[in-house]
DOPAVO-491366 format. One line per field, with one value per atom (N, C-alpha, C): residue number from 1; atom name; x, y, z. Coordinates in Angstrom, 2 decimals, always signed. Layout:
! residues N
pos	c(NUM, ...)
site	c(CA, ...)
px	c(X, ...)
py	c(Y, ...)
pz	c(Z, ...)
END
This chain:
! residues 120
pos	c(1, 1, 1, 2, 2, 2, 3, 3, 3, 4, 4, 4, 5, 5, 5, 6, 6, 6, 7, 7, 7, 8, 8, 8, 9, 9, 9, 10, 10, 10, 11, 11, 11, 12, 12, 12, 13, 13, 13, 14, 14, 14, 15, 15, 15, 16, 16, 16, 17, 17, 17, 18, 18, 18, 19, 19, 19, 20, 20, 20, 21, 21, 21, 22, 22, 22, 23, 23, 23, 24, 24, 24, 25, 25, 25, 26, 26, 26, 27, 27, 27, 28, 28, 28, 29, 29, 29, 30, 30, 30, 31, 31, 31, 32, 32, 32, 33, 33, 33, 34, 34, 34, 35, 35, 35, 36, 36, 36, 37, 37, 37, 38, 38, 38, 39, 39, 39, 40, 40, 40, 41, 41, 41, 42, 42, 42, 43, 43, 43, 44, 44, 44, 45, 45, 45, 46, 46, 46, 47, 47, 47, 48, 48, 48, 49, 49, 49, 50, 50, 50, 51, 51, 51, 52, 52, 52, 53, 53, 53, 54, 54, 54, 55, 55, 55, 56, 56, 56, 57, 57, 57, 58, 58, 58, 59, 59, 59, 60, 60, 60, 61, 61, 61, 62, 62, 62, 63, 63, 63, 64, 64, 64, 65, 65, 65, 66, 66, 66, 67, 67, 67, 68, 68, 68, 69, 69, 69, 70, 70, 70, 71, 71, 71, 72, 72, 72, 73, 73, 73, 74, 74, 74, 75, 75, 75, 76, 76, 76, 77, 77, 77, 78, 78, 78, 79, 79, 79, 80, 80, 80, 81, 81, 81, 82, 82, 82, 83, 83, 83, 84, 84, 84, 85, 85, 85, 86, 86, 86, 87, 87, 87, 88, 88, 88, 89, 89, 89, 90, 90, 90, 91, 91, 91, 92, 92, 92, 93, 93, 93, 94, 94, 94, 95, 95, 95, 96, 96, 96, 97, 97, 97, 98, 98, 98, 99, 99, 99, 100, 100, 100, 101, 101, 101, 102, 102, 102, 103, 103, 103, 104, 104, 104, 105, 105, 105, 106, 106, 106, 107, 107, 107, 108, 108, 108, 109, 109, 109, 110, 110, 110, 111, 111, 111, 112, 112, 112, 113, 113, 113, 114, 114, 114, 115, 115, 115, 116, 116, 116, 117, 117, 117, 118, 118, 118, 119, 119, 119, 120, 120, 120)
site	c(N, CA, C, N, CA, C, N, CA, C, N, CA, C, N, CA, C, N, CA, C, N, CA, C, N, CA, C, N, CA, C, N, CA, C, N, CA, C, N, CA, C, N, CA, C, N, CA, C, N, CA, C, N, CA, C, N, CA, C, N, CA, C, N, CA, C, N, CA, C, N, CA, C, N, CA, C, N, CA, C, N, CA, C, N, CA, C, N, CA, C, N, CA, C, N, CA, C, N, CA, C, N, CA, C, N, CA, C, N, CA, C, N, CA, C, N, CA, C, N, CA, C, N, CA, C, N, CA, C, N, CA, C, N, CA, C, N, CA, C, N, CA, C, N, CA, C, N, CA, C, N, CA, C, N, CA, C, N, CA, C, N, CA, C, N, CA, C, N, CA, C, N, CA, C, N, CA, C, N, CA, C, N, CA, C, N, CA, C, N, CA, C, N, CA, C, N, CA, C, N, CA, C, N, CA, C, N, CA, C, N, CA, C, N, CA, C, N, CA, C, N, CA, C, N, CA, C, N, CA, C, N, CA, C, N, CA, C, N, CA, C, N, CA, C, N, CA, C, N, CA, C, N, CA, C, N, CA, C, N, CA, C, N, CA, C, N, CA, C, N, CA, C, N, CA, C, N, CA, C, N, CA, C, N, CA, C, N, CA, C, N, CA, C, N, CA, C, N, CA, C, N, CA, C, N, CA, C, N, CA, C, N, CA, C, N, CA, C, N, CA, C, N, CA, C, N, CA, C, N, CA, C, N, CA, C, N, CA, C, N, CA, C, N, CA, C, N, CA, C, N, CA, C, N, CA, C, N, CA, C, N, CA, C, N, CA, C, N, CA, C, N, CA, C, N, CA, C, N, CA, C, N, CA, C, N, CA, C, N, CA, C, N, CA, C, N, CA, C, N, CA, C, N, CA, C, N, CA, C, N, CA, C, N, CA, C, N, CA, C)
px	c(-33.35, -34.51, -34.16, -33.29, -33.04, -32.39, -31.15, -30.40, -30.76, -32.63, -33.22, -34.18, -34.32, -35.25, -34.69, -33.33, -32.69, -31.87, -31.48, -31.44, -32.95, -34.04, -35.22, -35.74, -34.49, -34.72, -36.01, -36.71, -38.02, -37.30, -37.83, -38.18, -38.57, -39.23, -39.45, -40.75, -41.06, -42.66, -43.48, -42.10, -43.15, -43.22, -42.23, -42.49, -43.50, -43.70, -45.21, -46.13, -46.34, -47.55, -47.71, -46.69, -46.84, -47.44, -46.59, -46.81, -48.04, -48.66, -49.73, -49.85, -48.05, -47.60, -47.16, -47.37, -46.93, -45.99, -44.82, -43.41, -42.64, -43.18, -42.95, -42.66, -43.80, -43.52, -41.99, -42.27, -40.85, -39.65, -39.68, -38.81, -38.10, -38.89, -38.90, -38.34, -38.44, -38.47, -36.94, -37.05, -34.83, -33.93, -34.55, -33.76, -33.77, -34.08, -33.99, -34.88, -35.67, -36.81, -37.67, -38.54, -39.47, -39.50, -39.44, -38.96, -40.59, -40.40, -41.03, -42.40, -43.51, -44.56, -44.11, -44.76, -44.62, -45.38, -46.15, -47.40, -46.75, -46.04, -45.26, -44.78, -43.84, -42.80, -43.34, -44.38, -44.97, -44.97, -45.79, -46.01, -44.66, -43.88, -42.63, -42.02, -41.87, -41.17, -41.94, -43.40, -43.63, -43.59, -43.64, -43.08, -41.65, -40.55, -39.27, -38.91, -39.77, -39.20, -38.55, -38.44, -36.97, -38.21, -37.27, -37.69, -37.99, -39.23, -39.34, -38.52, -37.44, -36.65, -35.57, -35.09, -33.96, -34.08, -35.45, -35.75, -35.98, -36.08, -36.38, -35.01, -34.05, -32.54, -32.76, -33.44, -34.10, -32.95, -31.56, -30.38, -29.57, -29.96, -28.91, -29.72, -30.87, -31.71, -31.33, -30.86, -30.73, -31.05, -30.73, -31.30, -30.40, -30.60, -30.05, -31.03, -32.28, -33.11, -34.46, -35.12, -36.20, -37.33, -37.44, -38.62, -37.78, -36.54, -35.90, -35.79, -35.38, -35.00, -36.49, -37.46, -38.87, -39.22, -39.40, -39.30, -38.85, -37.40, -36.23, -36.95, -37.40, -38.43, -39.56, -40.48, -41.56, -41.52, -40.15, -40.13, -39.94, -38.55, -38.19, -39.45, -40.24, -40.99, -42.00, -41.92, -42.70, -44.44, -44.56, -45.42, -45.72, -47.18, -47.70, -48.04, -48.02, -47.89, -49.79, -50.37, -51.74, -51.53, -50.71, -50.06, -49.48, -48.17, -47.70, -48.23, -49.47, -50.52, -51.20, -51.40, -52.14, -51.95, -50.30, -49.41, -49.07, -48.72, -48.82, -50.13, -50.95, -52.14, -52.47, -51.43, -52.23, -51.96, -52.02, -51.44, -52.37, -52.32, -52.84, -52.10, -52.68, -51.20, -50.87, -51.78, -50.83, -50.12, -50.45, -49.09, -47.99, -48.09, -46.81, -46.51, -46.98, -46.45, -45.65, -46.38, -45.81, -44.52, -44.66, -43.66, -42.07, -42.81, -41.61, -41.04, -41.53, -41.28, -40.98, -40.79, -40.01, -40.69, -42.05, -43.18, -43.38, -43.31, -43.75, -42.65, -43.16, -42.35, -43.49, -43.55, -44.62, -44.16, -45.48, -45.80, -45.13, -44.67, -43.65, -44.57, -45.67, -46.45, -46.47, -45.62, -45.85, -44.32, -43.54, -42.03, -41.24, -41.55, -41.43, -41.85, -43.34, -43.73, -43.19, -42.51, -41.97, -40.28, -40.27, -38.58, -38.46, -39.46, -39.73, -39.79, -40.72, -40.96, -39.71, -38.88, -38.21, -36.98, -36.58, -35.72, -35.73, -35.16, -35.27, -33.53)
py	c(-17.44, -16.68, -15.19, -14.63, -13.42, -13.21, -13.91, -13.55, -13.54, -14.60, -14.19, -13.25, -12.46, -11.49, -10.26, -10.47, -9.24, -8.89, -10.18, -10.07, -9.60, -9.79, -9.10, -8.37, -7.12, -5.39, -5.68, -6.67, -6.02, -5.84, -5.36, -4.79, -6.03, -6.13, -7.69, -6.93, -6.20, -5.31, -5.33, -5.25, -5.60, -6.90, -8.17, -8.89, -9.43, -9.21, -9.53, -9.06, -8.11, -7.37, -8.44, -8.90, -9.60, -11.37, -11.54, -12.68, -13.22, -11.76, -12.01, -12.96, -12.87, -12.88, -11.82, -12.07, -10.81, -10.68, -9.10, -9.19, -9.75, -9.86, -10.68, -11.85, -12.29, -13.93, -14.23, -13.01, -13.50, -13.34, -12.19, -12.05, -13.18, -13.51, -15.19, -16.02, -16.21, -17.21, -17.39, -16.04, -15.36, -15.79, -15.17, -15.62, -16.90, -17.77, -19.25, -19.66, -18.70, -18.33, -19.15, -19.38, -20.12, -20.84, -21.96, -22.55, -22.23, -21.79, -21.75, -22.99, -22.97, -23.90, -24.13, -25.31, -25.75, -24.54, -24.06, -23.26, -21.68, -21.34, -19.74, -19.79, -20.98, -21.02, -21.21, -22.03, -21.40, -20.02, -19.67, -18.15, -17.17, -17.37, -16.39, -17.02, -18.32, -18.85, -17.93, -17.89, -17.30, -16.01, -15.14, -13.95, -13.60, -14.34, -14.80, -14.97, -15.99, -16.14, -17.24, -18.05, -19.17, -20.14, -21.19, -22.70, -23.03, -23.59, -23.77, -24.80, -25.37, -25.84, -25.15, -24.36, -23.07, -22.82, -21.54, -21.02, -22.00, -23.49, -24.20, -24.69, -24.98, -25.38, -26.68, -27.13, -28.60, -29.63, -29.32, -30.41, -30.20, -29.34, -29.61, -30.47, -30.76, -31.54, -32.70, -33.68, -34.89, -35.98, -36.63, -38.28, -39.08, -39.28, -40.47, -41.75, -41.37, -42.39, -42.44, -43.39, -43.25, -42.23, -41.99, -40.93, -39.05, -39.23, -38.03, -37.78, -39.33, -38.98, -39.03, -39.72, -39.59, -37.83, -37.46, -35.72, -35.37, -35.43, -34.60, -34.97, -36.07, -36.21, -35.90, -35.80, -34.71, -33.69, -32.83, -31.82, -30.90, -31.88, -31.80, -31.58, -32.77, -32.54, -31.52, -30.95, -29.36, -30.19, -30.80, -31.81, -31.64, -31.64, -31.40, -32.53, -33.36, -34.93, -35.25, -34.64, -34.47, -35.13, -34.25, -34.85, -35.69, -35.95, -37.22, -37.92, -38.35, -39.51, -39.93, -38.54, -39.04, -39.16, -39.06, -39.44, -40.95, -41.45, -42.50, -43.61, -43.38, -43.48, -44.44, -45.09, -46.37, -45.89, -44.78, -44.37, -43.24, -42.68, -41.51, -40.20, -39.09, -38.35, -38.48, -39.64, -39.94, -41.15, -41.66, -42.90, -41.75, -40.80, -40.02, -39.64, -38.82, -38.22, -39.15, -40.25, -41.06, -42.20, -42.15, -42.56, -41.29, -40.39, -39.07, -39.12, -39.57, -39.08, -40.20, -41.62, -42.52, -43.06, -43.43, -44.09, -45.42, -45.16, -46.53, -46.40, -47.64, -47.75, -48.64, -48.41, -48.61, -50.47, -50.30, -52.22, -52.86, -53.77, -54.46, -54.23, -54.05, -53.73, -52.38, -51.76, -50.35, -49.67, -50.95, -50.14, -50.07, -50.84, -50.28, -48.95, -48.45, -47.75, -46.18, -46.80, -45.32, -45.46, -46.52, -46.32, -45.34, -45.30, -44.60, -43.30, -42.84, -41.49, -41.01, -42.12, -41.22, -41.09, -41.65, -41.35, -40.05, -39.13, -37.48, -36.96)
pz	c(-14.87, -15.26, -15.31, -13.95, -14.38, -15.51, -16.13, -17.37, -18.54, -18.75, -19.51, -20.02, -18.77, -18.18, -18.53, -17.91, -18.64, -19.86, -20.36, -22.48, -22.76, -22.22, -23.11, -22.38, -21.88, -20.83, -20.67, -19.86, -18.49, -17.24, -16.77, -15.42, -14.54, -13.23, -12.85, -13.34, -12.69, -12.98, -14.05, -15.41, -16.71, -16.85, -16.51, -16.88, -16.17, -14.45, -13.79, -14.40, -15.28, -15.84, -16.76, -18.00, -19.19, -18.76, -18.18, -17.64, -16.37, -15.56, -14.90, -13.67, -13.51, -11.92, -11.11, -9.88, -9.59, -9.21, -9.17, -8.95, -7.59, -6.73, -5.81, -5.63, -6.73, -6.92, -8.30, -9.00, -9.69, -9.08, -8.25, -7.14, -6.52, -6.27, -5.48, -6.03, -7.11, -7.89, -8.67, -8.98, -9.45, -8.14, -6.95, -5.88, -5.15, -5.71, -5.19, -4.18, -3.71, -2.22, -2.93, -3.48, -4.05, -5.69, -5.56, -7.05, -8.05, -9.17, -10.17, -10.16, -10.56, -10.75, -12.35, -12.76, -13.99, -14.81, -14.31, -15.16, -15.17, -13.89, -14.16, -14.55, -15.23, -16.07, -17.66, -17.67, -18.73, -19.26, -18.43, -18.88, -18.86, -18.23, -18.24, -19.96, -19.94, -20.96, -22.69, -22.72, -23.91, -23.73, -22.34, -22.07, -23.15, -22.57, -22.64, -23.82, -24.77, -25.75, -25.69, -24.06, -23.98, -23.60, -23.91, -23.57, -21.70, -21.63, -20.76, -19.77, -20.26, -19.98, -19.32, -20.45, -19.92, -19.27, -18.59, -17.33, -16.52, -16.16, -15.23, -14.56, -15.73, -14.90, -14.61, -15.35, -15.39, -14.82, -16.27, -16.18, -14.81, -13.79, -12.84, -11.94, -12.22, -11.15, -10.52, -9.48, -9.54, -9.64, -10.00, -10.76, -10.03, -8.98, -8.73, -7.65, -7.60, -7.64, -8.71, -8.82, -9.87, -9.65, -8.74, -8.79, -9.38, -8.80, -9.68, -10.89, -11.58, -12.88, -13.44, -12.77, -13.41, -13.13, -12.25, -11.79, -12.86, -13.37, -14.22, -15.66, -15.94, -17.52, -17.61, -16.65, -16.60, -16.72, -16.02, -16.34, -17.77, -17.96, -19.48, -20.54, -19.90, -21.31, -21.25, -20.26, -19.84, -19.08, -18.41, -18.32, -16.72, -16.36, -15.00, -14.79, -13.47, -12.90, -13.81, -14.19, -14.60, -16.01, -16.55, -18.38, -18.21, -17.56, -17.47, -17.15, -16.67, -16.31, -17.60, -18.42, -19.06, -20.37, -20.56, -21.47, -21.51, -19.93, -19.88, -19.90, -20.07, -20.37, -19.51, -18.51, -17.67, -16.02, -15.54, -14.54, -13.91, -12.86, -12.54, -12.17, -11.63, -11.18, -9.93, -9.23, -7.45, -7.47, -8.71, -8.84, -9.25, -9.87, -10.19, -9.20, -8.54, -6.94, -5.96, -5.93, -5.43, -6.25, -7.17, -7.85, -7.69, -7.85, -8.43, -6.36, -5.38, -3.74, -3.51, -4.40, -3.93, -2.92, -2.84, -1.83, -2.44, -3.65, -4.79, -5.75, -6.80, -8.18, -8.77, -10.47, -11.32, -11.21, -11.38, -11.02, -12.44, -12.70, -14.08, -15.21, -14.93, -16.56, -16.85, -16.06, -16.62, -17.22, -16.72, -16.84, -18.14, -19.06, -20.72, -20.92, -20.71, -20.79, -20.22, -18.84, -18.02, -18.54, -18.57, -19.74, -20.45, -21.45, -22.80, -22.23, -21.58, -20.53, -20.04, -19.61, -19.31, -20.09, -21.41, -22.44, -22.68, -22.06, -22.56, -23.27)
END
């Protein structure tokens, strides 16, 4: 986030002004102290100009159980456990939570469906 922050010369200050976080929290957020929300990254991203992907660092995430790589395709697709519910259209967003924290896994009628989801 900072390297895109600083190809488009703000300040953290202007970009908290543009973006309508405050510099503290981007602060935070450059220095690994607090990870980004799906929604600040929104807003930094059309700040930015970059894909909300880019600034998220999505691909170093790990996948090596199903609720990660489900995590790592939600994210991708820029998607709050709210959208991905209701993308998947047969689910809610605490089957996601709990799906993405590895508490559960989608019952056999749903797993074509989260296949597809998670083809990113």
């Amino acid at each position: 986030m900072r390297a895109a922050r600083n190809e488009a010369n703000f300040t953290i200050r202007e970009l908290a002004a543009l973006s309508g976080l405050t510099p503290e929290t981007i602060s935070m957020m450059e220095n690994g102290v607090h990870p980004p929300s799906l929604k600040s990254l929104r807003k930094i991203s059309v700040c930015l100009s970059r894909p909300v992907q880019y600034l998220g660092c999505f691909e170093t995430l790990p996948e090596t159980t199903f609720g990660e790589r489900l995590k790592k395709a939600r994210l991708f697709h820029r998607l709050t456990k709210l959208e991905a519910a209701r993308r998947l259209r047969v689910v809610d967003p605490k089957s996601i939570t709990n799906w993405e924290s590895n508490r559960s896994t989608p019952a056999a009628k749903y797993i074509d469906m989260v296949n597809l989801f998670l083809n990113i």
